[in-house]
DOZA-782314 format. One record per residue (C-alpha): residue in three letters; x, y, z; chain. Coordinates in steps of 0.2 Angstrom, whole numbers, plus 5000, padded with zeros to 4 digits. Layout:
BEGIN
{zalum 'ALA'; {X; Y; Z}; 'A'}
...
END
This chain:
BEGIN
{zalum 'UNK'; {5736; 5070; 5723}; 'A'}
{zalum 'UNK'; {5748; 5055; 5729}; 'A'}
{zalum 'UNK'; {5768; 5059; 5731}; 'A'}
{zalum 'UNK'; {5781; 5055; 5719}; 'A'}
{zalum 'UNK'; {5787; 5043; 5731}; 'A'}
{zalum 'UNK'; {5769; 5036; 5730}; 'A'}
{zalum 'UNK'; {5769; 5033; 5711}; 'A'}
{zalum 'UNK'; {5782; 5020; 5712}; 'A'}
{zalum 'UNK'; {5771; 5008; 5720}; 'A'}
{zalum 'UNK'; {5758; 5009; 5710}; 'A'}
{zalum 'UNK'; {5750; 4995; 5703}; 'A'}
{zalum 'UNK'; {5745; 4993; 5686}; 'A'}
{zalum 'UNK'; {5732; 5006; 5675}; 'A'}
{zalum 'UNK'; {5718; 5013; 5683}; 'A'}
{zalum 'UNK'; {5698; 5005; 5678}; 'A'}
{zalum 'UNK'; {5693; 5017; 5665}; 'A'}
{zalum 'UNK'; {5678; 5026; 5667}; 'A'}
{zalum 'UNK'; {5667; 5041; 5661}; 'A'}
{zalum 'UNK'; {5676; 5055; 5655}; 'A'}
{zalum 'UNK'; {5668; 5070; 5666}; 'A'}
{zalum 'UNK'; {5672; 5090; 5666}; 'A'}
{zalum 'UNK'; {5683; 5088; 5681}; 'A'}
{zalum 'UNK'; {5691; 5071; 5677}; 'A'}
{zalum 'UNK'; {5700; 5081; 5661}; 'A'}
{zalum 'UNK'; {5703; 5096; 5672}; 'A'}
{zalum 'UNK'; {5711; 5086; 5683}; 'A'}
{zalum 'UNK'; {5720; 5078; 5668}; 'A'}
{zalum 'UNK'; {5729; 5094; 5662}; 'A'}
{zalum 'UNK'; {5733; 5099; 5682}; 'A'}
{zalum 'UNK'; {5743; 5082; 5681}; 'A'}
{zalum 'UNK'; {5750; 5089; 5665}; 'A'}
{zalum 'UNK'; {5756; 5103; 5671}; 'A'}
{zalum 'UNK'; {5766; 5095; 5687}; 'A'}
{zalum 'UNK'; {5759; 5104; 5701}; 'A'}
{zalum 'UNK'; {5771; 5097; 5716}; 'A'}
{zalum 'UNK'; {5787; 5106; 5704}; 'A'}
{zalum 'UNK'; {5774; 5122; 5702}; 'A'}
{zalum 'UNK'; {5775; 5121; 5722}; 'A'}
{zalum 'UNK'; {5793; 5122; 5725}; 'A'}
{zalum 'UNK'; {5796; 5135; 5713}; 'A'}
{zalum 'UNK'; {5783; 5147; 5719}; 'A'}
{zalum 'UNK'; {5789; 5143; 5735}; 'A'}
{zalum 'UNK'; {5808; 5150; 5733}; 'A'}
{zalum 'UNK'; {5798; 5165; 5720}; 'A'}
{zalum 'UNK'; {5791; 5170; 5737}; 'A'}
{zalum 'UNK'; {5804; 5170; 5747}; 'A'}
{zalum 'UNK'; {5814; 5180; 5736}; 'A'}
{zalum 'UNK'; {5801; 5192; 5733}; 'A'}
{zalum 'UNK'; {5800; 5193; 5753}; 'A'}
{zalum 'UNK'; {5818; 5199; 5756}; 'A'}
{zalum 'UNK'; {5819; 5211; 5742}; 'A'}
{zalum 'UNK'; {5803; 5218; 5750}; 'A'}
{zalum 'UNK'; {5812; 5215; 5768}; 'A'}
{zalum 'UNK'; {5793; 5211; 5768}; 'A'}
{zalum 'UNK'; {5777; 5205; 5761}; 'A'}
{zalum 'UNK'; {5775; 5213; 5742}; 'A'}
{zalum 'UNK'; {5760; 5222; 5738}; 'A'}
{zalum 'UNK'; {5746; 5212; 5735}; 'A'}
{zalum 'UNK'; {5744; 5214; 5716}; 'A'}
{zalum 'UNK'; {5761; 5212; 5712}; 'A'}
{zalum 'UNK'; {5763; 5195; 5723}; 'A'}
{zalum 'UNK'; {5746; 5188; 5715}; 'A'}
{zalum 'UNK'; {5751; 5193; 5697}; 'A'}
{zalum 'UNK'; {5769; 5187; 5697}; 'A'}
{zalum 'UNK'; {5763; 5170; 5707}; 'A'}
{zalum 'UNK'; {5750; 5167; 5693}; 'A'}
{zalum 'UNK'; {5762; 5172; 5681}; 'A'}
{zalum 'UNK'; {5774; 5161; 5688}; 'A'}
{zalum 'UNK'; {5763; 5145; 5689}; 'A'}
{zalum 'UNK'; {5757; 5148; 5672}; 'A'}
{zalum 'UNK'; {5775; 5149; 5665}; 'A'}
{zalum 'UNK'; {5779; 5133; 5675}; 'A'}
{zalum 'UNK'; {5765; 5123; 5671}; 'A'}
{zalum 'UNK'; {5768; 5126; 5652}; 'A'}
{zalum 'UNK'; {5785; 5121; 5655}; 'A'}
{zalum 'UNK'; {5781; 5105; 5665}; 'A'}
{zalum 'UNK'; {5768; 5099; 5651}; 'A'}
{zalum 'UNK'; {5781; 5103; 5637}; 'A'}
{zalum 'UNK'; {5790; 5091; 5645}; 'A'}
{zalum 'UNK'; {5777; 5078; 5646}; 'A'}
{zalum 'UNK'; {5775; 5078; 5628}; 'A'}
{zalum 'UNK'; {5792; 5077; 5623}; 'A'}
{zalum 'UNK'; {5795; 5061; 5635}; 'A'}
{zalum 'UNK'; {5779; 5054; 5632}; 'A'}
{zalum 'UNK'; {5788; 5039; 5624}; 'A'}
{zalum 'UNK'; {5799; 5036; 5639}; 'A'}
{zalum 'UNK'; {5784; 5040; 5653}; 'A'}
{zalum 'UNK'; {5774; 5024; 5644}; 'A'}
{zalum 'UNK'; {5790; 5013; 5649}; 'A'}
{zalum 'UNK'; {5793; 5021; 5667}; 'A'}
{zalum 'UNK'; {5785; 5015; 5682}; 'A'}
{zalum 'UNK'; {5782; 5030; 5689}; 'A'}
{zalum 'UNK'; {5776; 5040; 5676}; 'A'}
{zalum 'UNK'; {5766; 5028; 5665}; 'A'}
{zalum 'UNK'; {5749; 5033; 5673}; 'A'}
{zalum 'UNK'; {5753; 5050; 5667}; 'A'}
{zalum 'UNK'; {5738; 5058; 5655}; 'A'}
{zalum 'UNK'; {5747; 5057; 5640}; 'A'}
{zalum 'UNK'; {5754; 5039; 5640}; 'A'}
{zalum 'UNK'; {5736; 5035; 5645}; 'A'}
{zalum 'UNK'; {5729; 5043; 5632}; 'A'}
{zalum 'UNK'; {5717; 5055; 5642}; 'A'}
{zalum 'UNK'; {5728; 5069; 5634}; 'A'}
{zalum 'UNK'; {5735; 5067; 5614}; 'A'}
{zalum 'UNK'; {5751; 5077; 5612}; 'A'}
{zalum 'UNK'; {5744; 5090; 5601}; 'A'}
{zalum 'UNK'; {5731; 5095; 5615}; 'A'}
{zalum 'UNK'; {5744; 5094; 5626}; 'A'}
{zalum 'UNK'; {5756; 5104; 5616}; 'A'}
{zalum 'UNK'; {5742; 5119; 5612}; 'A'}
{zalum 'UNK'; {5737; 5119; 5629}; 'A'}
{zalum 'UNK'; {5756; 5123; 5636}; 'A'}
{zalum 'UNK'; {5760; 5136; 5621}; 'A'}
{zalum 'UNK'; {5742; 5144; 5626}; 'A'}
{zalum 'UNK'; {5748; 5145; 5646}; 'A'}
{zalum 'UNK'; {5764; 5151; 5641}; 'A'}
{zalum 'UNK'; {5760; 5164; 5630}; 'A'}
{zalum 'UNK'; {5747; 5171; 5644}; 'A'}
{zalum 'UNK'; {5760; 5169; 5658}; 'A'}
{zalum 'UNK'; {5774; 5180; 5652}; 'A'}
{zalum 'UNK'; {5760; 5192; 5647}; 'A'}
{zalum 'UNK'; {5757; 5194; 5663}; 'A'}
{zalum 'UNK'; {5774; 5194; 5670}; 'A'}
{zalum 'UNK'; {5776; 5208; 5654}; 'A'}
{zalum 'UNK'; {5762; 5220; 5657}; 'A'}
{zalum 'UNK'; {5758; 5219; 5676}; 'A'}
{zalum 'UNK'; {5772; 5213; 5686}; 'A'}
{zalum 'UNK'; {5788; 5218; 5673}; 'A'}
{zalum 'UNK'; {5799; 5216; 5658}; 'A'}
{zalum 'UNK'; {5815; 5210; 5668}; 'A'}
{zalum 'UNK'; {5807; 5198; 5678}; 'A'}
{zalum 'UNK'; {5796; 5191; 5660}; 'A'}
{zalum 'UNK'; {5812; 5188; 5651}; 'A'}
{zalum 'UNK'; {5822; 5179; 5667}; 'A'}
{zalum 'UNK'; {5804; 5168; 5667}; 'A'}
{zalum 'UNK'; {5804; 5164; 5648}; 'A'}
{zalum 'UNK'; {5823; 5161; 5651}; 'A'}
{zalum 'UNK'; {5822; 5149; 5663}; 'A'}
{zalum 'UNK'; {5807; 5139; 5655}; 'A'}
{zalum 'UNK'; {5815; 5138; 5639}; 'A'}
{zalum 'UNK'; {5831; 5130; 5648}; 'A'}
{zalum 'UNK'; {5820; 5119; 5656}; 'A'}
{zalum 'UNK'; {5811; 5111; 5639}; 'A'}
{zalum 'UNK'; {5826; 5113; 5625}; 'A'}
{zalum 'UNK'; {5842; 5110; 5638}; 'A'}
{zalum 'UNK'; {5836; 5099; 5649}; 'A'}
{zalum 'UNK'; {5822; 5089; 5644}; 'A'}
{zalum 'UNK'; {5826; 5090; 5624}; 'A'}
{zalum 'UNK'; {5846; 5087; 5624}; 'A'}
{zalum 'UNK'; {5854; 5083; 5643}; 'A'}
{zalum 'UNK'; {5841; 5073; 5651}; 'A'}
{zalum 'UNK'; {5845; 5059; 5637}; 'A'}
{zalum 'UNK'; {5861; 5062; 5633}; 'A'}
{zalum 'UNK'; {5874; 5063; 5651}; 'A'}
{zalum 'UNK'; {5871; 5058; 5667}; 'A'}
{zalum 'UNK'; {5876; 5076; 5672}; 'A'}
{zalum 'UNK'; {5858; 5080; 5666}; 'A'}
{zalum 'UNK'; {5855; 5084; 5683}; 'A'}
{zalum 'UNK'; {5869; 5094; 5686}; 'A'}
{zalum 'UNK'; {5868; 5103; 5672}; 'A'}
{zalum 'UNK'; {5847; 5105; 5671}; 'A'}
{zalum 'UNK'; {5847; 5110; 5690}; 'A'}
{zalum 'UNK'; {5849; 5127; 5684}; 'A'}
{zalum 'UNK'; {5832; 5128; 5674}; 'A'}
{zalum 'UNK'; {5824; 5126; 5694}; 'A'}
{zalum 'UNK'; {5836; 5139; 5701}; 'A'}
{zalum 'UNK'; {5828; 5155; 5693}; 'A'}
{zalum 'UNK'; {5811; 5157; 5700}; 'A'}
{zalum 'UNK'; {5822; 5168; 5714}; 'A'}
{zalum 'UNK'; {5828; 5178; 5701}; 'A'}
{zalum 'UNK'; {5810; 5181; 5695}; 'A'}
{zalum 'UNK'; {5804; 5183; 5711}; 'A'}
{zalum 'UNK'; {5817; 5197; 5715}; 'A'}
{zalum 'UNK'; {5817; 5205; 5699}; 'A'}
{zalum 'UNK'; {5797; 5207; 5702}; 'A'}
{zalum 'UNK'; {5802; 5217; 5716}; 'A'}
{zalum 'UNK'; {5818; 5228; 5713}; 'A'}
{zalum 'UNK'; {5818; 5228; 5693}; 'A'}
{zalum 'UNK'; {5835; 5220; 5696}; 'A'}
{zalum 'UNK'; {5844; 5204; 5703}; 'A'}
{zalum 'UNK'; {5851; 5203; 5720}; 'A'}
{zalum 'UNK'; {5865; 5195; 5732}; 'A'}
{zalum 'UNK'; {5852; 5186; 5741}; 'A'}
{zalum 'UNK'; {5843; 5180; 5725}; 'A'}
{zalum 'UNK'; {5858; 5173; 5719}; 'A'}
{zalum 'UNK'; {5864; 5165; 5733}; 'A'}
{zalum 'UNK'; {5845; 5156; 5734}; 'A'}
{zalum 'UNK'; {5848; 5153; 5714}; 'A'}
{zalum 'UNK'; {5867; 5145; 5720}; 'A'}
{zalum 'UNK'; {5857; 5135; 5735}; 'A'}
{zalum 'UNK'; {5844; 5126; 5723}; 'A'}
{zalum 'UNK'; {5858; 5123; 5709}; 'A'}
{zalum 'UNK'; {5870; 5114; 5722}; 'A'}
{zalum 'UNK'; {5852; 5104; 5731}; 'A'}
{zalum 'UNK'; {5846; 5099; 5713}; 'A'}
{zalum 'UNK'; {5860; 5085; 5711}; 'A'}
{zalum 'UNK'; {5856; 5075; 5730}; 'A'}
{zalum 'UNK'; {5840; 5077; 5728}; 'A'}
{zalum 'UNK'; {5836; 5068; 5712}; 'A'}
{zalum 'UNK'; {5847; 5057; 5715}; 'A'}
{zalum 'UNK'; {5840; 5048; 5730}; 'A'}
{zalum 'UNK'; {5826; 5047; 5719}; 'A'}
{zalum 'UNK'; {5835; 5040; 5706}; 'A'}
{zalum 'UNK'; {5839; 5028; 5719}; 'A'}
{zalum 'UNK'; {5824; 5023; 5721}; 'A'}
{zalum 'UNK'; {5819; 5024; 5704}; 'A'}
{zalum 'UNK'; {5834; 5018; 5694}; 'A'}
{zalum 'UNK'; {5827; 5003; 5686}; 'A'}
{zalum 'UNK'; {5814; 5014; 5677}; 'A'}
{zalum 'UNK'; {5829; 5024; 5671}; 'A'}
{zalum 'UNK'; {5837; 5010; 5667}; 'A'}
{zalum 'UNK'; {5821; 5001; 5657}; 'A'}
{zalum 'UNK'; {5820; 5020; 5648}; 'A'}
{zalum 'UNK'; {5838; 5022; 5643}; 'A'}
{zalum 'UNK'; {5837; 5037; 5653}; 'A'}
{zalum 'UNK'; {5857; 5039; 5657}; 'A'}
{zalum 'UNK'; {5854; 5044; 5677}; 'A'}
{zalum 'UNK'; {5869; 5042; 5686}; 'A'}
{zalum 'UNK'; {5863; 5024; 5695}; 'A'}
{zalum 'UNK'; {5861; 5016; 5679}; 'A'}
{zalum 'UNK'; {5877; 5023; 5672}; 'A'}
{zalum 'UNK'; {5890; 5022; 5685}; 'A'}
{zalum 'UNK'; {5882; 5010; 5701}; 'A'}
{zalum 'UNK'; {5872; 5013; 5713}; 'A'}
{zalum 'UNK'; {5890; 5014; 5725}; 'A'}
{zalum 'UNK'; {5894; 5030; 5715}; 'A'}
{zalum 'UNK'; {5876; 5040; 5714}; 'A'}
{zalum 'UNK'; {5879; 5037; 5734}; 'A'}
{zalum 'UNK'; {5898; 5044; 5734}; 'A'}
{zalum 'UNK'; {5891; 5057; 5723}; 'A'}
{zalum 'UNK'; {5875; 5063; 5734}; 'A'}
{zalum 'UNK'; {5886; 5063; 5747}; 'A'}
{zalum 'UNK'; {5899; 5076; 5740}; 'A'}
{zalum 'UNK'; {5886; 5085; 5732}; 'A'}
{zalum 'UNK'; {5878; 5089; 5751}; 'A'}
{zalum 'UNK'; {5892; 5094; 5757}; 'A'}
{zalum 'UNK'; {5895; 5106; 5746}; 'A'}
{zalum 'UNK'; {5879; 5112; 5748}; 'A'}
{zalum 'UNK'; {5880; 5114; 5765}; 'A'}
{zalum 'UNK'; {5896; 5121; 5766}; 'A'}
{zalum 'UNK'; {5890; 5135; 5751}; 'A'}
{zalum 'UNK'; {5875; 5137; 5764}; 'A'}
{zalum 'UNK'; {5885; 5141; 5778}; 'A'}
{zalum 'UNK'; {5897; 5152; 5768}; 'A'}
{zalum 'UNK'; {5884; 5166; 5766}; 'A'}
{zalum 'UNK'; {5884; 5172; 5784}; 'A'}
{zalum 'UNK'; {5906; 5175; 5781}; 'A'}
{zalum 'UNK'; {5900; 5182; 5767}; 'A'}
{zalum 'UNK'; {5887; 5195; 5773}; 'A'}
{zalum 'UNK'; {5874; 5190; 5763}; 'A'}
{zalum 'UNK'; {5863; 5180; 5778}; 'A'}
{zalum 'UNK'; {5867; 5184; 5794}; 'A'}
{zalum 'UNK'; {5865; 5173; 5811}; 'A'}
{zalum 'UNK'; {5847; 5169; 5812}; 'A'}
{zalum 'UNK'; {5849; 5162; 5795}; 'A'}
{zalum 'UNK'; {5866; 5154; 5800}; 'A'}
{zalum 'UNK'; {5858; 5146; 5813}; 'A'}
{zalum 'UNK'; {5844; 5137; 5804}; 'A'}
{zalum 'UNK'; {5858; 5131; 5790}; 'A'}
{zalum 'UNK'; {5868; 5124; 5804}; 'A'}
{zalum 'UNK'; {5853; 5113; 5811}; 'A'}
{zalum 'UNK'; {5844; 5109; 5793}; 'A'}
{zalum 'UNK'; {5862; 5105; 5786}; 'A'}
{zalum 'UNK'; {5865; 5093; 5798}; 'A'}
{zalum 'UNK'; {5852; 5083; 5795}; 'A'}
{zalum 'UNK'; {5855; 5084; 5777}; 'A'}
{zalum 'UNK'; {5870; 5077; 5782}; 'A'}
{zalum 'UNK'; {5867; 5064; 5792}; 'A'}
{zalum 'UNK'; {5854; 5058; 5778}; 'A'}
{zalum 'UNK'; {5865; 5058; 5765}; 'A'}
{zalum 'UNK'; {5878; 5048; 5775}; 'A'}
{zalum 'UNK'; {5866; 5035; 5780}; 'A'}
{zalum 'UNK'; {5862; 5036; 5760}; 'A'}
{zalum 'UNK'; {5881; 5030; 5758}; 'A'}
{zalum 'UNK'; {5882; 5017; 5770}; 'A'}
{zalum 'UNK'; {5864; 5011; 5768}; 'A'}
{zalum 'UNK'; {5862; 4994; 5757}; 'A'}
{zalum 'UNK'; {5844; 4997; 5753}; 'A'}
{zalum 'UNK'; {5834; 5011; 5746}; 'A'}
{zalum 'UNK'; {5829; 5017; 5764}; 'A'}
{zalum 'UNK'; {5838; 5028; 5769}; 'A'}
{zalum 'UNK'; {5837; 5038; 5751}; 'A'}
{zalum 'UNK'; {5818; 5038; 5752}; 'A'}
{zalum 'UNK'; {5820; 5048; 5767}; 'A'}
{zalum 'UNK'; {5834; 5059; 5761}; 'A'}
{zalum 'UNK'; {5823; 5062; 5744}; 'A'}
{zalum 'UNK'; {5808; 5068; 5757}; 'A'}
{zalum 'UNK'; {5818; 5079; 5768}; 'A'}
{zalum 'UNK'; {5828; 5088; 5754}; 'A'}
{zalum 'UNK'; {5809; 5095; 5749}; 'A'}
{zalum 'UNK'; {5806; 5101; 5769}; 'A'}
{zalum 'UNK'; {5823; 5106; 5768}; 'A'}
{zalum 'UNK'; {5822; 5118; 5754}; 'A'}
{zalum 'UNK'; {5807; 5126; 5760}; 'A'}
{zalum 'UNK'; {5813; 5128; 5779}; 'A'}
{zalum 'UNK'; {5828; 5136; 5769}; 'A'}
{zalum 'UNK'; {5818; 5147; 5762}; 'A'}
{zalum 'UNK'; {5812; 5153; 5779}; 'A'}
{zalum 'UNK'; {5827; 5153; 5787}; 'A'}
{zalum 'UNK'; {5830; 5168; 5772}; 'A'}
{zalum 'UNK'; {5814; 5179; 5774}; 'A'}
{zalum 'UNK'; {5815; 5178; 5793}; 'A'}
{zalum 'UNK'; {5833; 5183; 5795}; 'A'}
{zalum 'UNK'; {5831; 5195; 5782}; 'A'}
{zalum 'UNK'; {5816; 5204; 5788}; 'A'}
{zalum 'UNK'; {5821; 5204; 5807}; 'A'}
{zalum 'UNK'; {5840; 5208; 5802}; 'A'}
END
């Protein structure tokens, strides 16, 4: 599967060809936005780790992994249905199945209702109510606030939405406990505060997509100079907020320590982001904020586990 960053230099529409078993299989995996599925499972781990203070019994990480992804994927291809106007007009997203016309919106929109239902059914009856209902909550922040009103309306889309991405921790540690913990929310407050810088270095990159698709994002809306003042602030916050929960007792120095060096970079990134004229410099912050979320998320299950 090619990278987001990928997608933007992508020429034209692909040759069509014969329509096999896994060409359509491969269709509704697009559908369901698998790199997003991957970040969220990745932080559902990591919660579920420290509330464990190690690994999770086998059958409760499998079932609330699935149960996660299938949640996830209904949620990403939901999404895909109701922008399929705009994913025709943007660069990056026109090759997508459904501007295509490999997937029609009503296969696509039985296909996420199907997924969804079975993934909080699993959450419900093998993993458990608490953490079913946070998941349902979650998704249906992600399709009706954020894809269906913010995303067209305010350039805060973003910063509003970034909450929808926030609560597979919660999941994650309600799986475990039955309940939601300091650590979980702390993770949930870390995505919320990454969310903004990094999509928009993307948007950077991509802003005269949004711009062709009326998509308010904030390069098309306020300048590019802004989004950069903007990515900026929002890093800083971040990692301050990072740093603020070793003080806090809620991490302790192994964590601090990994958030010290990631923050950095982060940092330094989105500084070069502000001085840099081109698009550069926020391609490479858009690609470390992914290995920085992750590497957060070990920084978390290591200190937790060996504190």
């Amino acid at each position: 599967m090619r990278s987001m960053l990928d997608r933007l230099d992508a020429p034209g529409v692909p040759t069509p060809g014969s329509r096999y078993a896994a060409d359509i299989l491969a269709d509704y995996y697009e559908l369901s936005k698998p790199r997003i599925i991957t970040l969220l499972l990745i932080t559902t781990v990591a919660a579920m780790v420290m509330a464990q203070r190690g690994l999770p019994a086998p059958a409760l990480l499998l079932w609330t992994l699935l149960g996660g992804a299938l949640t996830a994927a209904s949620g990403g291809a939901l999404n895909c249905v109701y922008d399929a106007d705009i994913d025709a007009i943007m660069r990056r997203t026109q090759l997508r199945p459904i501007p295509q016309g490999r997937i029609s919106i009503r296969a696509a929109t039985i296909y996420a209702v199907v997924i969804g239902t079975l993934g909080f059914a699993i959450f419900y009856t093998l993993v458990n109510p608490p953490a079913a209902w946070l998941s349902l909550a979650g998704n249906v922040y992600y399709v009706a606030i954020y894809t269906m009103w913010l995303k067209r309306l305010t350039p805060l889309n973003i910063v509003i939405g970034g909450a929808a991405g926030a609560v597979p921790p919660l999941v994650g540690w309600a799986a475990v406990t039955h309940t939601i913990g300091a650590p979980a929310l702390a993770l949930f407050a870390l995505i919320f505060l990454w969310t903004p810088p990094h999509f928009w270095s993307l948007a950077l990159v991509a802003e005269t997509d949004y711009d062709k698709a009326n998509i308010p994002m904030l390069p098309n809306v306020s300048g590019e100079a802004r989004t950069r003042r903007e990515i900026l602030s929002y890093s800083v916050v971040l990692v301050a907020a990072s740093l603020a929960l070793y003080p806090l007792h809620v991490m302790g120095a192994l964590y601090f320590a990994a958030a010290a060096v990631l923050g950095g970079i982060f940092l330094f990134d989105a500084l070069r982001t502000l001085r840099d004229t081109g698009n550069a410099w926020a391609r490479k912050l858009f690609t470390f904020s992914l290995a920085y979320l992750a590497l957060m998320c070990l920084a978390m299950v290591v200190d937790r586990i060996v504190a």
